[in-house]
C-alpha positions in Angstrom: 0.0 0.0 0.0 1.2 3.7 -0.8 1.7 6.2 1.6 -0.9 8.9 2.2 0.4 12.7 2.0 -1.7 15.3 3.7 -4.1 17.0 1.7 -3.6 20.4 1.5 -6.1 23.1 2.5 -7.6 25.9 0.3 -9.4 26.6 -3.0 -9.4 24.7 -6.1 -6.6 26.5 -8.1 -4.3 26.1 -4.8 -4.9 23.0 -4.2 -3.7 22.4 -7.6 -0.3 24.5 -7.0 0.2 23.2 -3.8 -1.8 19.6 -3.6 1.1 17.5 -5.3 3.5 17.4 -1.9 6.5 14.6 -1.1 5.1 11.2 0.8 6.6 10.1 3.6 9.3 7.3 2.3 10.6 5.0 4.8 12.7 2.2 2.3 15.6 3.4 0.5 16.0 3.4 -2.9 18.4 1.8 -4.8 18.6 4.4 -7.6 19.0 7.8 -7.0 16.5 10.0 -7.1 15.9 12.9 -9.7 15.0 16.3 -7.5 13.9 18.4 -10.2 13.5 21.8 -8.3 14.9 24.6 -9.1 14.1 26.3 -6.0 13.8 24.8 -2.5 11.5 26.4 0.5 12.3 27.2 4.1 9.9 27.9 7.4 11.6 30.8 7.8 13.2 34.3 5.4 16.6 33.8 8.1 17.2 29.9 6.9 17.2 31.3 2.9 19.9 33.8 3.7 22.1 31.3 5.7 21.8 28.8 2.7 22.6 31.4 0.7 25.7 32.2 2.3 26.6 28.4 3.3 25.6 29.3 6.8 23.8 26.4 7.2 24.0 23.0 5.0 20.8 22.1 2.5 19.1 24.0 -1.0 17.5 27.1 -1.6 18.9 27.3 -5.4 19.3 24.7 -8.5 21.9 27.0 -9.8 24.3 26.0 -6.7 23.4 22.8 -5.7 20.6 19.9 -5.7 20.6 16.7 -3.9 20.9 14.9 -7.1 24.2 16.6 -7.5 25.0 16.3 -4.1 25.0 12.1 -4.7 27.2 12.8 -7.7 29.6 14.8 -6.0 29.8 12.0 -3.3 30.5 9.4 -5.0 33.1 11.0 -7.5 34.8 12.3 -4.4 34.6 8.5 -3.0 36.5 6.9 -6.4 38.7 9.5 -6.6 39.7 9.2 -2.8 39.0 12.8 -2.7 37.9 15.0 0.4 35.8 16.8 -2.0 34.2 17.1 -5.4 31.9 19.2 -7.8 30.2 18.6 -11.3 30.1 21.6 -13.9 28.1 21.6 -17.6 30.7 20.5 -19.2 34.2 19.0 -18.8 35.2 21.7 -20.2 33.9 24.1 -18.1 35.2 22.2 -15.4 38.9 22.6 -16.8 38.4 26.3 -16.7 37.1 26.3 -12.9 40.1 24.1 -12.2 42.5 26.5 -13.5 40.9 29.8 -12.9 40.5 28.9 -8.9 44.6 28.3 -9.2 45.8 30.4 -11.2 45.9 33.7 -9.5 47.8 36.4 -11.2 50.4 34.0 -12.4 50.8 32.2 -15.9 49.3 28.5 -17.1 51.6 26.0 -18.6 50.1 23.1 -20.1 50.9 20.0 -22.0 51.6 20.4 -25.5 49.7 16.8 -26.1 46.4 18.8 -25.3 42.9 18.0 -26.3 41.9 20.7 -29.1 38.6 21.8 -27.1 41.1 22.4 -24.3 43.5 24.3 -26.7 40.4 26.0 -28.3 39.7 27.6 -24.5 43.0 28.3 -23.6 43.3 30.4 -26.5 40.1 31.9 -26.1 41.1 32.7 -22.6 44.8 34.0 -23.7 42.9 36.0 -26.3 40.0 37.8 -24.5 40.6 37.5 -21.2 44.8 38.0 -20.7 45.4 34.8 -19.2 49.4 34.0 -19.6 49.2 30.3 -21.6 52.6 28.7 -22.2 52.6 25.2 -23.8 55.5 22.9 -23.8 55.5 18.9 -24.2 55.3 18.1 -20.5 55.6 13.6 -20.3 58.8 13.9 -17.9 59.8 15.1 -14.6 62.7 16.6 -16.5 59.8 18.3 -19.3 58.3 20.2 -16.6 61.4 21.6 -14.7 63.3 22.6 -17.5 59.5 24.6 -18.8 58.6 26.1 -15.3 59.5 29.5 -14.4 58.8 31.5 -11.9 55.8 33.0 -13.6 53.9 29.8 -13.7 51.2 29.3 -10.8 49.5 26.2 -12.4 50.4 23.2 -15.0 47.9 21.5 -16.6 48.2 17.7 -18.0 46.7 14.7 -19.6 47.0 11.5 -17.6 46.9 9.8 -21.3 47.2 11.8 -24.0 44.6 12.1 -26.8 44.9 10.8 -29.0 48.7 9.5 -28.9 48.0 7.6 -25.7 51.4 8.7 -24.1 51.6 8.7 -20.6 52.8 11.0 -18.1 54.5 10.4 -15.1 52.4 12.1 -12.7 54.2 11.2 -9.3 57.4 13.0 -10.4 55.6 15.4 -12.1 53.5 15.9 -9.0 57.0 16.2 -7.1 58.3 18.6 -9.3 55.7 20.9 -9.3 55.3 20.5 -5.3 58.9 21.5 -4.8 58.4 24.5 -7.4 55.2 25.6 -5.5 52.9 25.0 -8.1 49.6 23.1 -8.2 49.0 21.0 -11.0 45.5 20.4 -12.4 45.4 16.5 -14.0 42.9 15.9 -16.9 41.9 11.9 -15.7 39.1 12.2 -18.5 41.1 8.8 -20.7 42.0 7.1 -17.7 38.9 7.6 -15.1 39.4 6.8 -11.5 39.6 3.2 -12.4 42.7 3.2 -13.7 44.5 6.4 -12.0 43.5 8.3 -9.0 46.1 11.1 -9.6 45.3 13.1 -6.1 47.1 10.1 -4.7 50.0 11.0 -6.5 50.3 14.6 -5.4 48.3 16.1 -7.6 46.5 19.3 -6.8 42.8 19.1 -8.7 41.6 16.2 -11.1 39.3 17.1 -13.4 37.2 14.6 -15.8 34.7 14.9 -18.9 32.2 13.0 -17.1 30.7 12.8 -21.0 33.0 10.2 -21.3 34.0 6.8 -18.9 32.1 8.3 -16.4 28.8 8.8 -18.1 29.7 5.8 -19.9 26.3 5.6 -22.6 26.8 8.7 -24.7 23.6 10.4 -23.3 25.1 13.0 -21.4 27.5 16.1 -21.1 29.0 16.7 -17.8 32.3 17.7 -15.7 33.8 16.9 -12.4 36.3 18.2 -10.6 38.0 16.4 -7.4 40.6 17.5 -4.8 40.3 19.2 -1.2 37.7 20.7 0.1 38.9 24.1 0.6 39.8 24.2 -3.5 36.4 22.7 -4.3 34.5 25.0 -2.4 36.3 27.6 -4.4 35.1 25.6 -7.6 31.8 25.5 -6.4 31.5 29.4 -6.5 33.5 29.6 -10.1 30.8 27.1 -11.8 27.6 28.7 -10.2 28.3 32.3 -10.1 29.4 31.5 -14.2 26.3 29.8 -14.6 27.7 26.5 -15.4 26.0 23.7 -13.3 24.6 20.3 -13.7 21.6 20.0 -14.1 19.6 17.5 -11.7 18.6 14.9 -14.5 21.9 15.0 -15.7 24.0 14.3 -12.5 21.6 11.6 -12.1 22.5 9.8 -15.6 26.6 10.3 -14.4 26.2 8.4 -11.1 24.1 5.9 -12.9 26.8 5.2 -15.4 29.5 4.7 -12.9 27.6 2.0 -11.5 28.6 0.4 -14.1 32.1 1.9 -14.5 34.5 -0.4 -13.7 33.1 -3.0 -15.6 32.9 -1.0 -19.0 36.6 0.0 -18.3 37.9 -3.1 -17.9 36.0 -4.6 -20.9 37.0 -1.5 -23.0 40.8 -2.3 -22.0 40.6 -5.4 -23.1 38.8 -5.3 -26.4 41.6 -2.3 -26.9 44.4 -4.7 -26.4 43.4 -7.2 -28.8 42.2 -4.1 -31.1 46.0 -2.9 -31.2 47.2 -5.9 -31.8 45.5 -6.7 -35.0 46.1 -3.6 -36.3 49.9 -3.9 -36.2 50.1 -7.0 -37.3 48.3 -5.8 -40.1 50.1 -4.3 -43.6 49.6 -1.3 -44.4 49.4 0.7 -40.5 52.5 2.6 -40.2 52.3 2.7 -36.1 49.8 1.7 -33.6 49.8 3.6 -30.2 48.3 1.4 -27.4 50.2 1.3 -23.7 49.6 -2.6 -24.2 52.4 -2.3 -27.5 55.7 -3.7 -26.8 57.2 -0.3 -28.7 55.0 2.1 -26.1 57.6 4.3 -25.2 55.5 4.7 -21.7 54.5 1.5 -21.3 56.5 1.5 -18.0 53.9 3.3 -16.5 51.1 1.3 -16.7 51.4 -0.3 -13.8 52.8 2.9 -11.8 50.0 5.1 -12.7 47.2 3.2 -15.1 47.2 0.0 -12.4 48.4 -2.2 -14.6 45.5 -1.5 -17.3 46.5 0.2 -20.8 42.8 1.9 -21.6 40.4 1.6 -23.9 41.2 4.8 -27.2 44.0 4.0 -29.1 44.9 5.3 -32.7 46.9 4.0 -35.6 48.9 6.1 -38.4 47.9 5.3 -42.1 50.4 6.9 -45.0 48.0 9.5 -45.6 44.8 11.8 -44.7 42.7 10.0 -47.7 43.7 6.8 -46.5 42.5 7.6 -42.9 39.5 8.9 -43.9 38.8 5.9 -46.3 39.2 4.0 -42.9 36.9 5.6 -41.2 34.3 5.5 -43.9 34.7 2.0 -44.4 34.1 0.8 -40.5 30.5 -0.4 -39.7 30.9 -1.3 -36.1 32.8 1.4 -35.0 30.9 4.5 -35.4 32.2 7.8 -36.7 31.3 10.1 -33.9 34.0 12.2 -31.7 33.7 11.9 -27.9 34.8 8.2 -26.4 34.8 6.1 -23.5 31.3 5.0 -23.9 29.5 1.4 -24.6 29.6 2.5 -28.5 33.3 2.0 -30.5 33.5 5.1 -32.4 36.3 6.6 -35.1 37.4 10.0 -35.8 39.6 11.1 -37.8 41.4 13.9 -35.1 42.7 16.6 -37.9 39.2 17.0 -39.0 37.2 16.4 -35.8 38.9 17.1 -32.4 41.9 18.6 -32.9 41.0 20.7 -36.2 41.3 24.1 -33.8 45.0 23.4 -34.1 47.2 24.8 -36.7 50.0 22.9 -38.4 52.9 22.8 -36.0 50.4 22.4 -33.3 49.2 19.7 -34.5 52.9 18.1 -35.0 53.7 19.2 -31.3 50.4 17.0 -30.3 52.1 13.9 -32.3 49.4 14.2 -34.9 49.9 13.3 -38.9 47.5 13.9 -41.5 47.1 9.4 -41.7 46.1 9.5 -37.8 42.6 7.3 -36.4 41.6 7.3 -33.4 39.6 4.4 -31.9 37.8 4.6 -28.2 36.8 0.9 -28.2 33.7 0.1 -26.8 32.2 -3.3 -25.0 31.4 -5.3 -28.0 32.3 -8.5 -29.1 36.1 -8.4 -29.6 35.8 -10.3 -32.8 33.0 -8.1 -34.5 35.5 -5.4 -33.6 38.9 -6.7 -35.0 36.9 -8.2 -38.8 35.6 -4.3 -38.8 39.2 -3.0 -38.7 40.6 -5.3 -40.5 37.9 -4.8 -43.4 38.5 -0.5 -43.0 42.1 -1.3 -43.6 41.2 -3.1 -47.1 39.4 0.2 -48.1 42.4 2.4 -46.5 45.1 0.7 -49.1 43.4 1.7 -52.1 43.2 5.0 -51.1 45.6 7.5 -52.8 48.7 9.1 -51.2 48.5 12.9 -49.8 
C-alpha cells in the first residue's frame, strides 16, 4: 500500500499548486532519485539567507546545488579518494574552474599533447581574457622543470594523451611541481578513477569529462572536478556564479553510469588490447599507439600510474589523410562520432574532428599526422570489432597518397 500525503487546504486553483507534496518514504532506494526543483523552500526568510551564504548545509537554489548533485559529488569524491568534489556543464567548463581557482595572477603552462577543445579555451582565454598560456610537451619530470619559471602558478596535463595515448609520469611530475610551488590540475578524462587516482600521486585538482568513462552511454554532457575541500569549495563558487552547473537529471545519468564503470573500463581495456594488436600485425598501418604495445615508449607506466591496465582509445597512423579517412568511412561497427569512453566503439579522424582548432605545427607538437585514427573501443564483441578494422584497412590501401 502507498503512503498517504496530507491534503492540503484551500481553494481549487491552490490545491492544484500546492496539492502534489513529497510522501513520507521509509525504504531506501536503490537508484538515486531525480529532484527536479529549481528552487527549494524554508519555514523561515533567516534559513534562505544562511543557505545562501553556506551558513547552514541544504538547497534554496538549483543554480548552486541539488541533492541529485550532491549524490554525484559523493560518490566521484569516494572513487577519486578525494575530500571533496563538484560537477560543472561541461568538462570543459570544469577545466576552466580548475584553472581559474589556481591560477591567481600567475601564468598557465600546459601540456603540449592537449585535447583541441582544451587548446580551443585556452586560446580563447589568452585571447580575450589575458590569461598567460605557455605550452611545452610536459611527459617527464625533467619536461616540466626545465618549462617552469617563476611565472607559472599552475600546470595542466593529460594522464593519457589524446589521442597519442602517451603517458605522463604524474608522481614525479606531482613532485616537481610541489617543490616548485605549483599546483598541478590533471585531466583523468582517458584514464577515469579506475585506472589512475592522480590526487594520490600529489596532484593538486583532477578534473574529468564525465561525457566520457564516467557517463559511460553517450547520453550525457558533464564535468567533475576532485581534490580538497577548501579548493572545491572555491570551484563551487567559479561554476555557479558562471552559470555553469549540472543540471539534476543529468547528474543523475553520471552516477548511474558509474555504476557500471568499472566493468565497462575493464571490458573496453581489453577489447583495446586485442584491437592494437590486430592492427599492427596488419600491412599497411604505419604505427599503432596502445600502452599494451611492446614499442610504447610509456609502457613503464602502466602499472605505476594506469594500475596495470592500458585503456580503452588507441589510434593507428595510415600513410595518408585520404587513407585515414577511407578508414573511417569503411568501419561499420565502430561508429564515426567524436567523444569516447562510452558502450559504443567510435572513429574520428582527429585533424578534422577534435583537434581541427590546431594549426599545423600544433598539431605536430600533439604527435598528430595527416594518416592518424583514433579508436575509443567500446564493449562489444572483440571479434565483430577486429573483422571491422581489418575490413576499413582493405578500403584504406586503395586509397591514394596525400
Amino acid at each position: 500500500m502507498e503512503p498517504t500525503p496530507p491534503r492540503t487546504p484551500g481553494g481549487f486553483a491552490t490545491r492544484a499548486v500546492h496539492g502534489a507534496t513529497v510522501p513520507p518514504v521509509q525504504q531506501h532506494p536503490l537508484s538515486v532519485p531525480i529532484y527536479l526543483a529549481a528552487t527549494w523552500g524554508t519555514d523561515t526568510s533567516a534559513q534562505i539567507g544562511d543557505l545562501l551564504t553556506d551558513a547552514a548545509p541544504g538547497y534554496v537554489y538549483g543554480r548552486y546545488d541539488g541533492p541529485t548533485s550532491t549524490a554525484l559529488h559523493a560518490v566521484v569524491a569516494s572513487l577519486h579518494d578525494a575530500e571533496a568534489a563538484w560537477s560543472a556543464a561541461s568538462g570543459t567548463a570544469a577545466i576552466h574552474a580548475a584553472l581559474d581557482v589556481l591560477r591567481g595572477d600567475g601564468r598557465v603552462l600546459v601540456t603540449s599533447r592537449l585535447y583541441g577543445g582544451t587548446w580551443a579555451l585556452l586560446e580563447r582565454l589568452r585571447r580575450d581574457s589575458g590569461w598567460g598560456v605557455d605550452v611545452a610537451d610536459l611527459l617527464t619530470a625533467d619536461d616540466v622543470r626545465a618549462a617552469l619559471t617563476d611565472e607559472h602558478t599552475v600546470v595542466h596535463l593529460e594522464t593519457i594523451a589524446n589521442p597519442t595515448t602517451s603517458i605522463v609520469d604524474l608522481p614525479a611530475i606531482a613532485e616537481v611541481c610541489h617543490d616548485a610551488g605549483v599546483s598541478l590540475v590533471v585531466d583523468n578524462t582517458f584514464a577515469s578513477p579506475v585506472l589512475c587516482q592522480p590526487l594520490s600521486m600529489g596532484v593538486t585538482l583532477v578534473v574529468e569529462s564525465a561525457t566520457k568513462y564516467l557517463g559511460g552511454h553517450g547520453d550525457v554532457v558533464a564535468g567533475v572536478v576532485a581534490g580538497s575541500s577548501e579548493l572545491i569549495g572555491r570551484v563551487r563558487h567559479h561554476i555557479y556564479e558562471l552559470g555553469a552547473s549540472l543540471g539534476p537529471f543529468e547528474a543523475w545519468l553520471v552516477t548511474r553510469g558509474i555504476q557500471t564503470l568499472p566493468l565497462r573500463v575493464r571490458e573496453s581495456c581489453a577489447n583495446a588490447t586485442v584491437v592494437a594488436a590486430a592492427l599492427a600485425a596488419a600491412e599497411g598501418v604505419l604505427a599503432v599507439h596502445h600502452p599494451s604495445r611492446p614499442d610504447h615508449p610509456q609502457r613503464h607506466l602502466v602499472d605505476t600510474v594506469l594500475s596495470g591496465r592500458p585503456g580503452g582509445v588507441l589510434a593507428l597512423e595510415l600513410p595518408s589523410r585520404a587513407a585515414a579517412e577511407a578508414f573511417a568511412d569503411a568501419c561499420e561497427v565502430f561508429v564515426r562520432a567524436v567523444s569516447l569512453g562510452g558502450t559504443h566503439s567510435l572513429v574520428v579522424h582527429p585533424g578534422s574532428t577534435t583537434h581541427r582548432q590546431l594549426d599545423g605545427a600544433s598539431m605536430a607538437a600533439a604527435g598528430l599526422r595527416p594518416g592518424t585514427v583514433r579508436l575509443s573501443v567500446g564493449i562489444e564483441d572483440v571479434d565483430d570489432l577486429v573483422a571491422d578494422v581489418l575490413r576499413a584497412l582493405d578500403a584504406a590501401r586503395t586509397a591514394p597518397l596525400d
